[in-house]
Backbone as CSV, one residue per row, in Angstrom:
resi,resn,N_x,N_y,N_z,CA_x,CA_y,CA_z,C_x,C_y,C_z
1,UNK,7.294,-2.299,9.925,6.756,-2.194,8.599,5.338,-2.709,8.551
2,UNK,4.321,-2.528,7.376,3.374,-3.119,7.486,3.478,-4.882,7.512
3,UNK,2.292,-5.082,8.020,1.950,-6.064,8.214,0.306,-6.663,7.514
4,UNK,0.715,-8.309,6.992,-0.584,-8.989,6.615,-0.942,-9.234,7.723
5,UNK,-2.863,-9.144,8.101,-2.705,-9.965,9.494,-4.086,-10.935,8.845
6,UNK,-3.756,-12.310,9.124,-5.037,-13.397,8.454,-5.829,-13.954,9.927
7,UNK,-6.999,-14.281,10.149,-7.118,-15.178,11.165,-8.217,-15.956,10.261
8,UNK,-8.450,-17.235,11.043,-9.482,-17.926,10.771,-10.944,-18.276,11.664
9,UNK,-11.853,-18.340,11.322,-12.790,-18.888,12.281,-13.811,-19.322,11.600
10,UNK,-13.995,-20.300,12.617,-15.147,-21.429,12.093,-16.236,-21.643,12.562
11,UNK,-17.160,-21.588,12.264,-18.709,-21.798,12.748,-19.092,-23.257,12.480
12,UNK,-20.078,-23.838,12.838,-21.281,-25.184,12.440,-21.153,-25.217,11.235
13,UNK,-21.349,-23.806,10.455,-22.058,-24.170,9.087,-20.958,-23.845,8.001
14,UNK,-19.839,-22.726,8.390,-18.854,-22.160,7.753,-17.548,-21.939,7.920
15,UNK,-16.434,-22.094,7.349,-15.528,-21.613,7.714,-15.327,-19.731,6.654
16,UNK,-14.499,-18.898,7.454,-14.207,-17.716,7.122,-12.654,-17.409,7.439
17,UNK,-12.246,-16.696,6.244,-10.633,-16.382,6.599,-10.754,-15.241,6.589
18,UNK,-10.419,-14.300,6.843,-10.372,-13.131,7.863,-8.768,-12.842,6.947
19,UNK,-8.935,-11.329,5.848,-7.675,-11.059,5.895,-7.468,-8.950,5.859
20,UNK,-6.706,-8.892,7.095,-6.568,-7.517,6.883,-5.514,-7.023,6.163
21,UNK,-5.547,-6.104,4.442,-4.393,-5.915,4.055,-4.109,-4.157,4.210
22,UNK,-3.030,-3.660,4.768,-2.895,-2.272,4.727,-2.682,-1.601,3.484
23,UNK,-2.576,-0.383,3.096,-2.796,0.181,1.789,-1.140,0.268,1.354
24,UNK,-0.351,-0.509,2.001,0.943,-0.479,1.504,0.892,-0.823,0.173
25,UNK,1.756,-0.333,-0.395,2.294,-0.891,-2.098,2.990,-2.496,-2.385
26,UNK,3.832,-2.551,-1.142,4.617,-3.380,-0.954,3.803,-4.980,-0.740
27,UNK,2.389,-4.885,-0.283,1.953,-5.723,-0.090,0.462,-6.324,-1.283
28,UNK,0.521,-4.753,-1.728,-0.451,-4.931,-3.189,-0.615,-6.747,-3.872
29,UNK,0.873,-7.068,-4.558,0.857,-8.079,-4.926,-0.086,-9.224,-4.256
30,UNK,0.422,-9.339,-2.822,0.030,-10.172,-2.139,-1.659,-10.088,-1.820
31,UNK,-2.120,-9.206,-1.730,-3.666,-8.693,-1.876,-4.334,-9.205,-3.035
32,UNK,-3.376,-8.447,-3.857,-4.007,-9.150,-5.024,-4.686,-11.009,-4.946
33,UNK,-3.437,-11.464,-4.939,-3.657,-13.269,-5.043,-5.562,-13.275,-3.679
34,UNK,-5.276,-12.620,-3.176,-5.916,-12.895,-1.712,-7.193,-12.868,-1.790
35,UNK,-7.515,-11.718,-2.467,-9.106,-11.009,-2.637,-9.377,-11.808,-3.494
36,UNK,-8.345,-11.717,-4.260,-9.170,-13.163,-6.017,-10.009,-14.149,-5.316
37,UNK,-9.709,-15.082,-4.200,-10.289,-15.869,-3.407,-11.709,-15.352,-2.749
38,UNK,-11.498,-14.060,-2.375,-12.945,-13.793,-1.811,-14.272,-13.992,-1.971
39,UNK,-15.101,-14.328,-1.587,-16.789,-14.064,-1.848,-17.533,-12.902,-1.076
40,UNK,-16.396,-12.679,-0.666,-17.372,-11.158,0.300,-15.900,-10.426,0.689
41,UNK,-16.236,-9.208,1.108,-15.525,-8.481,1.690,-16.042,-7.007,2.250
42,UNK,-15.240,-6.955,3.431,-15.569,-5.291,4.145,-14.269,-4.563,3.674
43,UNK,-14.817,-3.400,3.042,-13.730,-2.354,2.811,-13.407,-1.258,4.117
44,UNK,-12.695,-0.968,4.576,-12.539,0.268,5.630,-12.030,1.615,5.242
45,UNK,-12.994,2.801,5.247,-12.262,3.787,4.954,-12.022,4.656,5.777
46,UNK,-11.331,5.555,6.160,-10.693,6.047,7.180,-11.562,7.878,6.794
47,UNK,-12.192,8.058,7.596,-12.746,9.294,7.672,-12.383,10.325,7.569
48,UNK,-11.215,10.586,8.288,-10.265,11.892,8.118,-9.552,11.797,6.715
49,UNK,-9.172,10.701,6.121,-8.173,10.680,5.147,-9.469,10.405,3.399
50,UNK,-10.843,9.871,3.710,-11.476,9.794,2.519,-10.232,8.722,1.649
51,UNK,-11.280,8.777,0.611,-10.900,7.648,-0.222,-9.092,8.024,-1.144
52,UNK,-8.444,6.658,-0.974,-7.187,7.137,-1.139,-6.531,5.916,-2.416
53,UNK,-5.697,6.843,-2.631,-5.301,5.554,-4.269,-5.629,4.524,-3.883
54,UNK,-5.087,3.848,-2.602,-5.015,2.393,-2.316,-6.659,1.989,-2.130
55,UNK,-7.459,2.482,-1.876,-8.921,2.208,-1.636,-9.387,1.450,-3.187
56,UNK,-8.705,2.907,-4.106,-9.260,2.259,-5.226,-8.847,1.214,-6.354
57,UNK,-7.895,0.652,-5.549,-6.184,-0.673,-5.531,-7.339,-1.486,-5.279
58,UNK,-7.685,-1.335,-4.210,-8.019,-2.504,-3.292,-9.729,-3.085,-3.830
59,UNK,-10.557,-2.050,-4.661,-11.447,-2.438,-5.577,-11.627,-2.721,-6.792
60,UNK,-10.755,-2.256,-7.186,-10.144,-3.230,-8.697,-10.146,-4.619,-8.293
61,UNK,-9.490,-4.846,-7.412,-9.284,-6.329,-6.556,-10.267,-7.095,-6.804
62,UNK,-11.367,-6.372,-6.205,-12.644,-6.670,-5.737,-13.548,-7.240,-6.581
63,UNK,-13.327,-6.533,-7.558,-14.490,-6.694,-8.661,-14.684,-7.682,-8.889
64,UNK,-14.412,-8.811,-8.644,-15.300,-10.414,-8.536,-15.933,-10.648,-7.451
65,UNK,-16.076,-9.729,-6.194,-17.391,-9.845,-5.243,-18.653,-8.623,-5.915
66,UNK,-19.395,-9.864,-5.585,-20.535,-8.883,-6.466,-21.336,-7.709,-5.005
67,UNK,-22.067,-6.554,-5.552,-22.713,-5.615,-4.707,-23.467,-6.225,-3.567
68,UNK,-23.673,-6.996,-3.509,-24.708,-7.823,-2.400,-23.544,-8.266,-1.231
69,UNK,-22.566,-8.430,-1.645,-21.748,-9.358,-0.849,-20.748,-8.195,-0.187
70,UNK,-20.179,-7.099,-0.914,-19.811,-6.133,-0.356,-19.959,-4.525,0.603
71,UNK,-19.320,-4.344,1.297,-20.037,-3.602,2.190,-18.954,-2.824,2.574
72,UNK,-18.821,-1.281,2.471,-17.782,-0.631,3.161,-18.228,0.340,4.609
73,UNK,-17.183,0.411,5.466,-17.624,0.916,6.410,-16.314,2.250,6.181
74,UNK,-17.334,3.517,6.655,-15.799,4.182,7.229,-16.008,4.433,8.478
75,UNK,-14.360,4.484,8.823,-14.308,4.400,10.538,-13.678,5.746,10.866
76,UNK,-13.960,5.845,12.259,-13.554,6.791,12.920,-13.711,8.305,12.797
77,UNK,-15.577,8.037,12.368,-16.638,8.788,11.828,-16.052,10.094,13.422
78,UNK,-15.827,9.347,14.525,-16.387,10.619,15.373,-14.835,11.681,15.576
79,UNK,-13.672,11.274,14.603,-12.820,12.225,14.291,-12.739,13.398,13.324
80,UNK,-13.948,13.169,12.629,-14.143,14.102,11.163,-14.981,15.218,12.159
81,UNK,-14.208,16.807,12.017,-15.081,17.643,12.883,-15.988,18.242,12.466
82,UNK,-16.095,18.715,10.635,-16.737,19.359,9.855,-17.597,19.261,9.794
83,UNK,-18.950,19.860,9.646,-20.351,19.316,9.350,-20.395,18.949,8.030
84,UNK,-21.010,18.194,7.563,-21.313,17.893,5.978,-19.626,16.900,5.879
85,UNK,-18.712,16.616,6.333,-17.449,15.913,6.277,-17.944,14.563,5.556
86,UNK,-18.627,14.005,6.366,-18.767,12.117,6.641,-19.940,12.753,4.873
87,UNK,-20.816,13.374,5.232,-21.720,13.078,3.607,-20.467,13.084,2.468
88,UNK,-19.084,14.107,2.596,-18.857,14.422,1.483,-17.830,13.210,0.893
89,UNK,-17.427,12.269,2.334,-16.799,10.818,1.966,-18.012,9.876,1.725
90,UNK,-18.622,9.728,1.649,-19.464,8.755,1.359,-20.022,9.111,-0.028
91,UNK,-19.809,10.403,-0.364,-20.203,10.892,-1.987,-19.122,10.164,-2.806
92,UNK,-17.974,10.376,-1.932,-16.423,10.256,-2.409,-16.213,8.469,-2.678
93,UNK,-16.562,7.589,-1.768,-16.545,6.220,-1.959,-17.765,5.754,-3.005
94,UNK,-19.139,6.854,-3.198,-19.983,5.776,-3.962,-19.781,6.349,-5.481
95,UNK,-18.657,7.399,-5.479,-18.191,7.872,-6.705,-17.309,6.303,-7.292
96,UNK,-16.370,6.681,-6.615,-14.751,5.397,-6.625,-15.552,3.910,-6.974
97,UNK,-16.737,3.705,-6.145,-17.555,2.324,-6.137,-17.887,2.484,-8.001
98,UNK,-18.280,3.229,-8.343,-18.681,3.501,-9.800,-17.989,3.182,-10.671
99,UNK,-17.071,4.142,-10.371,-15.592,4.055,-11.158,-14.771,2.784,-11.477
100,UNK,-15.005,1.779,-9.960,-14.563,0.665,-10.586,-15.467,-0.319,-10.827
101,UNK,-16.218,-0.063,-11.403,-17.321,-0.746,-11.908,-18.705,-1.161,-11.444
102,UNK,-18.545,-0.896,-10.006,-20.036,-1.648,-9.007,-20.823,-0.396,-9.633
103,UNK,-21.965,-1.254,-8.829,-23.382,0.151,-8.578,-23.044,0.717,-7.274
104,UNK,-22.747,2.032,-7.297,-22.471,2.418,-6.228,-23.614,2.907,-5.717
105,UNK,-24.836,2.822,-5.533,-26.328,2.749,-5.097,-26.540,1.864,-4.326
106,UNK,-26.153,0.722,-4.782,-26.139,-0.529,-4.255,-25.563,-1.493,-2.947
107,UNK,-24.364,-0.427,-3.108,-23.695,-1.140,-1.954,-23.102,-0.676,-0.627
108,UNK,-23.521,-1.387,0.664,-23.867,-0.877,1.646,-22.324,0.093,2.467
109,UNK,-23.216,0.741,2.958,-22.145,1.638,3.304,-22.412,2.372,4.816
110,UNK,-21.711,1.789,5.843,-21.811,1.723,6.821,-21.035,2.614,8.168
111,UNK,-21.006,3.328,9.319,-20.022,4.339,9.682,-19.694,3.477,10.920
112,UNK,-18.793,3.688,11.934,-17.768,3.424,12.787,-17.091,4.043,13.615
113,UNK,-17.171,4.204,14.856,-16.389,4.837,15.295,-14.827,3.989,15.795
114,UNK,-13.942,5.426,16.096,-13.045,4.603,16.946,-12.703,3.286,18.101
């Protein structure tokens, strides 16, 4: 079944908790409490699949990290075969970014491969 996975790590100047949540339903709740805590976060969106209910679960969440602090990447840019594919998800996330309230102008948006 899915899985939370948390790690921690610590630098000189900072500590960072590290939490990956999957787009399960089942674990929503628990996301929820989680992100409330955040000051930053990386979103991941999955290239072939574009932005999916849970993406836009998971930025509702969000909306107490402000545009500066957030940053989505989508991954596994070099599976999308279409030309124009990767522009038409990144139209698709700085739509959703809007929608739940950010400037979606604003916030960085980054690609990945496998």
């Amino acid at each position: 079944g899915p899985r939370v996975v948390e790690g921690l790590v610590v630098s000189a100047r900072r500590r960072y908790t590290l939490v990956d949540v999957p787009g399960d339903r089942s674990l929503l709740r628990w996301a929820s409490r989680a992100v409330s805590q955040c000051r930053a976060a990386i979103l991941v969106v999955h290239a072939e699949r574009s932005v999916e209910a849970q993406t836009r679960e998971h930025l509702m969440h969000l909306r107490g990290v402000p545009e500066s602090r957030l940053v989505v990447f989508v991954n596994a840019c070099d599976a999308a075969a279409e030309p124009g594919w990767l522009d038409a998800v990144e139209a698709e996330v700085r739509e959703s970014l809007w929608m739940c309230g950010y400037n979606g102008d604003e916030v960085a948006i980054g690609e990945a491969r496998r």
